[in-house]
N, C-alpha and C positions, 0 to 999 in steps of 0.2 A: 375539513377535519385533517389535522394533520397525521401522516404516515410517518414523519422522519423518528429514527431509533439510532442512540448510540450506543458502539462497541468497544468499551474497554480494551486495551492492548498495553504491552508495554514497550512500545518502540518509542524512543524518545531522540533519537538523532535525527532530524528531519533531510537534510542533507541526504543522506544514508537511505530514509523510507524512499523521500521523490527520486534517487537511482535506483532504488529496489523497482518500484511503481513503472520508471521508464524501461527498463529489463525485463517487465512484463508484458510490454506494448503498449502501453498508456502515453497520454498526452497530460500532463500535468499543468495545469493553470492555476497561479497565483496573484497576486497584486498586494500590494502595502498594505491596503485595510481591508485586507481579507476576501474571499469572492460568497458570492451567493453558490447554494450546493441547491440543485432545480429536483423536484419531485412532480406527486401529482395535484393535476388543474395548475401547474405550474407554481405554486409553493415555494419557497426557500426557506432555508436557513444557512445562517453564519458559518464559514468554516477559515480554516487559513490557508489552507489551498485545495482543492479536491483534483480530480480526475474524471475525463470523458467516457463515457461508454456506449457511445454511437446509438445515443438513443436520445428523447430529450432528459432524463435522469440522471444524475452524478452521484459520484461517491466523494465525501469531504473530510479533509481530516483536519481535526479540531483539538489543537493544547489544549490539555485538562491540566487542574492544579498540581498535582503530582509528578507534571514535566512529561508527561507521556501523552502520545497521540489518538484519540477515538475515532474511531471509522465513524462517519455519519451520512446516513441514506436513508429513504425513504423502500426499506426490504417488505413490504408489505405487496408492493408492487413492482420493483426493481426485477425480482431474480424470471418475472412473468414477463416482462418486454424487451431485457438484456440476456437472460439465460447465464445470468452472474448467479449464484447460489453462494448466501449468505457467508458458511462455513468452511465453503470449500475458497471463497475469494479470500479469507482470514487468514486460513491454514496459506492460503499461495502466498500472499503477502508476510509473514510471519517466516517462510523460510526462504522467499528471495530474501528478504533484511536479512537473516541470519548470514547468506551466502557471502552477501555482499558488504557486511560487517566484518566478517574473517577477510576475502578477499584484500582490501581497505587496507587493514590493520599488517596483515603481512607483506603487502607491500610497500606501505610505511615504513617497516621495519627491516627491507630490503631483503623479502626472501618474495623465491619464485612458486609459484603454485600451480600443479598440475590440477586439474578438477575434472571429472568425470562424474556422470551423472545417470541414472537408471532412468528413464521413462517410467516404464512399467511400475517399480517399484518406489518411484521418486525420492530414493533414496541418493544422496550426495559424499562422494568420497573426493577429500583434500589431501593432496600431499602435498607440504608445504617442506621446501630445503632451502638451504643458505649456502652458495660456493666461498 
């Protein structure tokens, strides 16, 4: 029976997500025709590239029609053997891309950015200036 659930997102720049992904400590694996994303009794499904989480479990992310990426995993079992919890890996991933989309984009554009970051409140303050 299978576990795998996918999560709607609208992160559509894949470039952009797998630096997010790596900025978070992940090992990100891809291949041309896509990799297997492992659950349980060893399970797959299709994704176009996922990520490791030092368990035998992955997280995969999968182009939906709308040009944006689904998280897809097997969270039925996942967040009980990686200690990955569903919501909170969402929200993480959702605001490295954001970080790392302004980052990106102002440096493209040739300006320098200060970033400072809260822990506690994981809140993110960018100063972005141009000499």
């Amino acid at each position: 029976m299978s576990h795998f659930s996918q999560l709607k997102t609208n992160l559509k720049n894949r470039s952009t997500l797998q630096k997010a992904l790596r900025q978070m400590g992940f090992v990100v694996e891809e291949a041309t025709n896509g990799v297997e994303v492992r659950g349980f009794f060893d399970e797959t499904i299709k994704a176009d590239f996922k990520i490791l989480t030092d368990t035998h479990y992955d997280i995969g992310f999968k182009l939906d029609v709308d040009g944006s990426y689904e998280i897809v995993g097997d969270w039925d079992l996942l967040p009980k053997v990686s200690g990955i919890d569903r919501e909170a890996f969402v929200k993480k991933v959702k605001r490295e891309y954001a970080k790392t989309s302004v980052m990106e984009l102002a440096q493209e554009k040739g300006y320098e950015v200060e970033l400072v970051e809260n822990p506690e409140t994981q809140a993110i303050e960018m100063v972005v200036t141009q000499w």
